[in-house]
C-alpha positions as a printed Julia matrix, in Angstrom:
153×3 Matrix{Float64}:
 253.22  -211.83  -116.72
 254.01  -210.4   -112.99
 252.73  -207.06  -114.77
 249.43  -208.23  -115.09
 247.92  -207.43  -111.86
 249.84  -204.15  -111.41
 247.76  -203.21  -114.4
 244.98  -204.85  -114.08
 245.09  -202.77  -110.09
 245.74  -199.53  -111.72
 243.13  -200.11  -114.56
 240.79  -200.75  -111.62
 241.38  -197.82  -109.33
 241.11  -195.36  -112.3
 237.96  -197.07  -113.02
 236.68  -196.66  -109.28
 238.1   -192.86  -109.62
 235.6   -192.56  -112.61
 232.75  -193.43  -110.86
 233.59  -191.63  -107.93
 233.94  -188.49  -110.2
 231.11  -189.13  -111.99
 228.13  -190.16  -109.37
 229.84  -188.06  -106.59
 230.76  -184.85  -107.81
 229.72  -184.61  -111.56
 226.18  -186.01  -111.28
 224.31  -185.86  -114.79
 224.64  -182.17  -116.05
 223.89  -181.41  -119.6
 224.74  -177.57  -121.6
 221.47  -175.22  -121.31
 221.01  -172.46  -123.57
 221.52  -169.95  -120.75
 224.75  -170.35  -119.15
 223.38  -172.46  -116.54
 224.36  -175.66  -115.44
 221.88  -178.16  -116.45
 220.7   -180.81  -114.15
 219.34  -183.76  -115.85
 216.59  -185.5   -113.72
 213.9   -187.86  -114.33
 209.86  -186.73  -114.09
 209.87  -187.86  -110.39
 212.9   -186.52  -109.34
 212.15  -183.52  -111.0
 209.11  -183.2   -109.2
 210.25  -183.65  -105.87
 213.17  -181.42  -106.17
 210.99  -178.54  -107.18
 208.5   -179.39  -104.73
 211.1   -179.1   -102.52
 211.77  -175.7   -103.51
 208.45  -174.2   -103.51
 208.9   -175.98   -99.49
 211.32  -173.33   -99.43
 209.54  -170.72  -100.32
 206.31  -171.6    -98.11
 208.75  -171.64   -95.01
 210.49  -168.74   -95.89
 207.27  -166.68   -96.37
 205.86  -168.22   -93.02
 209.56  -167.4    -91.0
 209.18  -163.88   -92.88
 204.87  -163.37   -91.59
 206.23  -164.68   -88.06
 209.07  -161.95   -87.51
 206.84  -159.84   -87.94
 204.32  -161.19   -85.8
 206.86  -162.07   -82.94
 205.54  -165.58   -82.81
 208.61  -167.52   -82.24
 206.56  -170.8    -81.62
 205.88  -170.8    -85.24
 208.93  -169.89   -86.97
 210.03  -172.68   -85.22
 207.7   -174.95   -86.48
 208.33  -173.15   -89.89
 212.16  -173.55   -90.18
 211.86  -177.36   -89.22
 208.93  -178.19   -91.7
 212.35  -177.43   -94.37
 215.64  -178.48   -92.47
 217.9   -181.64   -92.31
 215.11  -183.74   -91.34
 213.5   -183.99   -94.47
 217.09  -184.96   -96.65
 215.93  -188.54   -95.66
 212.78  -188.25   -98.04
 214.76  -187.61  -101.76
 213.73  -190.64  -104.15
 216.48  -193.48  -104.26
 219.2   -192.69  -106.64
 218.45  -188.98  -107.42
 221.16  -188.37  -105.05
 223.24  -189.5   -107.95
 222.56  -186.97  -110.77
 223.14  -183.81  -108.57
 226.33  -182.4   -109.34
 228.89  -181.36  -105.92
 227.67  -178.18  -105.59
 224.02  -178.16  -105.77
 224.14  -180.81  -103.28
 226.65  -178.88  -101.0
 223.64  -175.77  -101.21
 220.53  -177.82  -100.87
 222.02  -179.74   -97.88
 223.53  -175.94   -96.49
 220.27  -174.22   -97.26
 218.23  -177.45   -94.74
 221.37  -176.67   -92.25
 219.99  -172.92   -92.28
 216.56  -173.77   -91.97
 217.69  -175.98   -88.55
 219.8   -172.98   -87.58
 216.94  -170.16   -87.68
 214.84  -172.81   -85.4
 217.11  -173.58   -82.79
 218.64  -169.95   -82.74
 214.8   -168.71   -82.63
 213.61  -171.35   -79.53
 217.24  -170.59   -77.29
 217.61  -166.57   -78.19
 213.91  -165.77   -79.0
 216.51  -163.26   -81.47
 214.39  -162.0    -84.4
 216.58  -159.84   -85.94
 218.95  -162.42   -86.02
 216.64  -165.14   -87.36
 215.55  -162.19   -90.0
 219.52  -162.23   -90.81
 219.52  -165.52   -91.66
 216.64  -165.69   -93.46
 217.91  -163.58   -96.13
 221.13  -165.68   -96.09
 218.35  -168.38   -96.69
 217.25  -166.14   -99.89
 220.82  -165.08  -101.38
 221.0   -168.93  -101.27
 218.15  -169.63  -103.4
 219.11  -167.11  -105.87
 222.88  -168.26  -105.93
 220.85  -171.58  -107.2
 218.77  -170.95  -109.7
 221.53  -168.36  -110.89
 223.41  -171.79  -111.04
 221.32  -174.73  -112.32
 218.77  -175.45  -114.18
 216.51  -178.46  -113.58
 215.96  -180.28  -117.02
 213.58  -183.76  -117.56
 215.31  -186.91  -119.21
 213.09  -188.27  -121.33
């Protein structure tokens, strides 16, 4: 009978381990015909997160126009429009379904985008802010080398 709880405890913390595993690092994956890791999503989520990307893209093409044009004002404004400030906006619980790493990129790749602005307003440093935008781009095609995005229905 003393045995009980001891069990009952372990039973528990395995349980709490699962979840962890599952809604922390796991996240709702599925097997895609091309090697890639699948990311199961609903429609929303699935819209926002490419959304997101295409963000991505529109500040990466802006940073790119303004190295060119030496207008650090702008790639300022650029870089922000996709960094950490934005993390805030992802729909409740969609969090959830991302496995570890894409979360560890997407979250890195918004770090970048806050890097290239502050680096850009104290240095004024294009070639450096040119630097890290194509860390910026090895990043995104790491990704979709990576995952997938595929709709639950």
């Amino acid at each position: 009978m003393k045995k009980l709880p001891s069990i009952l405890a372990i039973v528990f913390f395995l349980s709490t381990l699962s979840l962890i595993y599952v809604f922390v690092f796991k996240g709702s994956v599925v097997e895609t015909s091309d090697n890639r890791v699948g990311i199961e999503l609903s429609q929303s989520n699935a819209d926002f997160a490419l959304k997101e990307m295409r963000g991505f893209l529109e500040s990466i093409q802006q940073i790119n126009e303004r190295i060119l044009n030496k207008d650090s004002e702008q790639i300022y404004v650029a870089a922000r429009q996709s960094g950490a400030n934005v993390v805030h906006e992802a729909p409740q619980g969609m969090m959830a379904s991302l496995p570890i790493g894409f979360k560890k990129m997407g979250l890195n790749v918004h770090a970048k985008f806050d890097e290239i602005a502050d680096s850009i307003k104290a240095n004024n440093n294009f070639n450096y802010a040119q630097k890290e935008l194509n860390t910026l781009l090895n990043s995104c095609i790491t990704c979709h080398r990576t995952y997938k995005i595929e709709v639950r229905n």
